[in-house]
C-alpha positions as a printed Julia matrix, in Angstrom:
261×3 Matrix{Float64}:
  21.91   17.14   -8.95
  24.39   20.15   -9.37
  24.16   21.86  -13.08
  27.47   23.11  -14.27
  27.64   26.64  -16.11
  30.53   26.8   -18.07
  31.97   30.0   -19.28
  34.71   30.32  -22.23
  37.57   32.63  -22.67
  39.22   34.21  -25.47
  42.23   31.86  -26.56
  45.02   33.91  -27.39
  46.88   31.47  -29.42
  43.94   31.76  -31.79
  44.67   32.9   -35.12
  42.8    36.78  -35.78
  39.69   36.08  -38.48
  38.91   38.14  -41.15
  35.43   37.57  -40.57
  33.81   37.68  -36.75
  32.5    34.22  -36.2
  29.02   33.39  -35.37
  28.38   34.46  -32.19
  24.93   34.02  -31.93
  22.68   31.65  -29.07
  19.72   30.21  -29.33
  16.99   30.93  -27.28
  16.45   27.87  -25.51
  20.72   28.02  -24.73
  20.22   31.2   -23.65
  17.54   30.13  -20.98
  19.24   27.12  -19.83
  22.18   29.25  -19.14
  20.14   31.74  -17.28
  18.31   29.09  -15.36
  21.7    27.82  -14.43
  23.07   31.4   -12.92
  20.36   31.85  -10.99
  20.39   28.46   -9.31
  23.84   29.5    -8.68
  22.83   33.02   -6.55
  19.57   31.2    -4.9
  19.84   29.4    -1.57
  20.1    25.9    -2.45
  16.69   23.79   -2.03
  15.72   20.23   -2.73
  12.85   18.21   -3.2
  11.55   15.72   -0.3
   9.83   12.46   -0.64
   7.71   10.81    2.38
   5.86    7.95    3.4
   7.42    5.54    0.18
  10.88    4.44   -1.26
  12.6     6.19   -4.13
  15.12    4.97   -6.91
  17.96    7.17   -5.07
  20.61    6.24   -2.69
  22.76    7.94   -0.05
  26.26    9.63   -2.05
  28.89    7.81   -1.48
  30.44    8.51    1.97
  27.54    9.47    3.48
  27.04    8.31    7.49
  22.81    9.23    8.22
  20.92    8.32   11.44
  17.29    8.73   12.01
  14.94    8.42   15.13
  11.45    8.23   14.12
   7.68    7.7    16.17
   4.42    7.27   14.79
   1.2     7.46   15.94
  -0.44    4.08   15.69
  -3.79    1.89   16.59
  -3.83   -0.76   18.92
  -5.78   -2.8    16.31
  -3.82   -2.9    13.23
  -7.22   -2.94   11.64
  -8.31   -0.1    13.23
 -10.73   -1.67   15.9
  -9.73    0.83   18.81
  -9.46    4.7    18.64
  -6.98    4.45   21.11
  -3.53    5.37   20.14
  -0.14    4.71   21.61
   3.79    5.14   20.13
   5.88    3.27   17.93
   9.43    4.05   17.83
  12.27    3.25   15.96
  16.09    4.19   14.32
  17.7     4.04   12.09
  21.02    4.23   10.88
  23.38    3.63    7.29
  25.97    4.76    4.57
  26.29    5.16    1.03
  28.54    3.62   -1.28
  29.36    4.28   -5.24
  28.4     6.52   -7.48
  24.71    5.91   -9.39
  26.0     8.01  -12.26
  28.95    6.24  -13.09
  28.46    2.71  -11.87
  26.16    1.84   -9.06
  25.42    3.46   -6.03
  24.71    1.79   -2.8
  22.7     2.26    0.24
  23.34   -0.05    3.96
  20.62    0.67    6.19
  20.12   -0.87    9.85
  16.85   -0.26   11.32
  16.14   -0.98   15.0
  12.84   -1.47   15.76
  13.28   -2.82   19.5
  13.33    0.08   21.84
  12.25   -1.71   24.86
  15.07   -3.48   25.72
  16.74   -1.07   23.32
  17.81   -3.92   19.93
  16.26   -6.52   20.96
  14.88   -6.73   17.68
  15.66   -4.89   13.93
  16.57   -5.57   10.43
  19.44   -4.98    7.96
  18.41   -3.38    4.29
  20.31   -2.91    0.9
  19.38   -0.9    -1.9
  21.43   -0.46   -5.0
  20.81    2.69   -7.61
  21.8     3.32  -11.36
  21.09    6.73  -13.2
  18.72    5.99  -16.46
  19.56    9.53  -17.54
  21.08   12.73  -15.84
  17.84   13.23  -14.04
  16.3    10.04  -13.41
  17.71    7.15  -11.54
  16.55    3.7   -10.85
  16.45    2.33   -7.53
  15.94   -1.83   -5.88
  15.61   -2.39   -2.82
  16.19   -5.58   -0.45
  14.21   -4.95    3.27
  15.09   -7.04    6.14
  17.74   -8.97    4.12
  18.98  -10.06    7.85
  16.79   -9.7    10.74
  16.96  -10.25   14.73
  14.06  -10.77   17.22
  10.59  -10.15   15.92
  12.0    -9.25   12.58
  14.04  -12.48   12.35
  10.78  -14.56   10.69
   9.86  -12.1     8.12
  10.3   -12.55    4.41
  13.01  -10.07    2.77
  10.95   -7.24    1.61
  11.62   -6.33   -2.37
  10.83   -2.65   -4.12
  11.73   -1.57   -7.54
  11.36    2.5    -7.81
  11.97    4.87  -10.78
  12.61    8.91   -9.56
  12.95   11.76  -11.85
  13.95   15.09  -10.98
  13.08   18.33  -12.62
  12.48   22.13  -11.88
   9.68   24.16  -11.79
  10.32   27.69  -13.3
   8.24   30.71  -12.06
   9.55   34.04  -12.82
  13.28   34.61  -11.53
  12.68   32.11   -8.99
  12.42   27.87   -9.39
  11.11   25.05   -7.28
  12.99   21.65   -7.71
  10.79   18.12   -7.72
  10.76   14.9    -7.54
   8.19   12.09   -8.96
   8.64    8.39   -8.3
   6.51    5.51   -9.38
   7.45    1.44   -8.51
   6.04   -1.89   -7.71
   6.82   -3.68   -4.43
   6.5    -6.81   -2.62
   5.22   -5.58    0.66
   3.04   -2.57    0.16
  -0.7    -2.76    0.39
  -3.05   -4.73    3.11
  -0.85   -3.21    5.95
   2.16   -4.34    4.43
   1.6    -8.0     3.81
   0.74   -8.0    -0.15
   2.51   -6.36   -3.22
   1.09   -3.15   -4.88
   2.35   -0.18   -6.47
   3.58    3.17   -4.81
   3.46    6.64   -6.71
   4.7    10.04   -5.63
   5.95   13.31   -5.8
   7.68   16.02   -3.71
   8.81   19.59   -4.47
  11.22   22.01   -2.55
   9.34   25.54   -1.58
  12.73   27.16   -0.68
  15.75   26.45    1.18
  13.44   25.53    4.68
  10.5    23.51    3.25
   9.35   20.85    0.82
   5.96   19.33    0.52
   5.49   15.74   -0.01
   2.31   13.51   -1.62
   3.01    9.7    -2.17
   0.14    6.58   -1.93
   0.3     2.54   -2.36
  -2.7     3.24   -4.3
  -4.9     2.38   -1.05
  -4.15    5.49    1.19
  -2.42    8.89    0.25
  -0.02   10.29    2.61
   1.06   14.07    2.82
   4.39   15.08    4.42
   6.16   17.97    5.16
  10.07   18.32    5.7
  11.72   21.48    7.34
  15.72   21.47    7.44
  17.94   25.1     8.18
  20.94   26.12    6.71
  22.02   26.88    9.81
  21.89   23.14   11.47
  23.55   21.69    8.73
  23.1    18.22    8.05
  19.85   17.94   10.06
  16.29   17.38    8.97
  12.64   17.09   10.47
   9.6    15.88    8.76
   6.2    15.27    9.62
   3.55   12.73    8.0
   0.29   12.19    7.88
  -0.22    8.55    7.07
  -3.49    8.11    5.54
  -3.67   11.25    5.31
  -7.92   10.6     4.74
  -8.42    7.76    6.5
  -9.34    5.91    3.75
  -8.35    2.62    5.12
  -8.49    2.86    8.83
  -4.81    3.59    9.61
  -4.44    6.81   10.35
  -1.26    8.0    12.09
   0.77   10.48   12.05
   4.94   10.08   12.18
   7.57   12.43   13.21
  11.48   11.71   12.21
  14.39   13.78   12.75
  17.4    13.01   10.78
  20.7    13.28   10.8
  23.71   13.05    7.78
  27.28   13.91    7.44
  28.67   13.63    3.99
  31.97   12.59    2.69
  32.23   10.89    6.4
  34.75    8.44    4.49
């Protein structure tokens, strides 16, 4: 979200008063304005959000592709200490405009790396703003599937996100909370549950990310430089705690060119 700072001229066509006008702002204009400047002179920065869904979309135009691993037990109920790798990617494009209409997400997730697609899924997520800030997100998982994916139920998430900004001193940190309900979420994916979380952006390298299903919380980390444009990293700790046996830790590096069409 971009915040506009608009500054006025003197109209010459205007007629000379007798009496100056009222030139006077109120405080709370006055700090929305300065707020506004000094977004414009800081390095831009942005939230992140890890290890749930959100009620955001892709803008419009936007071509993304993602390879992520995670860490993973053999026993998906956490029977062995041994771990191996689970890899998959991931790419999509964004359609509409959230604030006007409704925005639009495609996502095509391969999941099959060995023969590489032998098995993945095709997602769809639609988004409408609530308010300037806050935007509403549903989401349809595995709407079309292939291989081991072709059997499993379409996977349905409703998400609210709001974003915001922390003020401290001449400096601000932008955030992110999100709370929704979903159909696949708890007992290792196979039962509905809610999902909470929150993320804030330290500076124009690093945000911090906490989310949970309300079983497990998961902390994350995302690093991104201005000078790879368009490219992201993040690291999460998936129960983070190991509060229900499924520990892991995933690494995804990301990719996204905007107004690609």
């Amino acid at each position: 979200m971009t915040t506009e700072l608009q500054v006025r001229g003197t109209n010459p066509a205007l007629e000379i008063e007798a009496a100056p006008r009222d030139m006077s702002v109120s405080g709370d204009e006055f700090v929305t304005s300065l707020q506004a400047m000094t977004k414009l002179l800081l390095p831009p920065r942005s939230p992140v959000l890890l290890g749930i869904g959100s009620g955001v979309v892709a803008p419009h135009g936007t071509v993304f592709a993602s390879v992520s691993g995670t860490t993973n037990r053999d026993d998906a109920a956490g029977a062995s200490d041994d771990l191996n790798l689970d890899g998959s990617v991931a790419f999509g494009f964004g359609l509409g405009d959230a604030t006007e209409t409704v925005g639009m997400q495609v996502t095509t997730a391969i999941t099959g790396l060995e023969p590489f697609g032998d098995s993945g899924s095709l997602s769809l997520k639609f988004s409408r703003a609530l308010a300037p800030t806050t935007f509403a997100g549903l989401s349809f998982g595995n709407v079309a599937g292939w291989g081991v994916e072709e059997d499993e139920d379409v996977k349905t998430t409703l998400a609210v996100t709001h974003f915001g900004d922390i003020w401290a001193q001449d400096t601000y940190f932008p955030f992110m909370l999100t709370a929704g309900y979903g159909t696949n979420v708890t007992e290792g994916g196979t039962e509905e549950g809610a999902i909470l979380g929150a993320g804030v952006g330290l500076n124009e390298y690093l945000g911090l990310s906490v989310s949970t299903n309300t079983e497990f919380v998961n902390l994350g980390v995302g690093f991104r430089s201005p000078e790879l444009e368009g490219w992201n990293l993040s690291l999460t700790a998936v129960d983070a705690f190991d509060q229900e046996d499924r520990q892991a830790l995933q690494i995804a590096v990301s990719y996204a060119v905007p107004n690609a069409f």
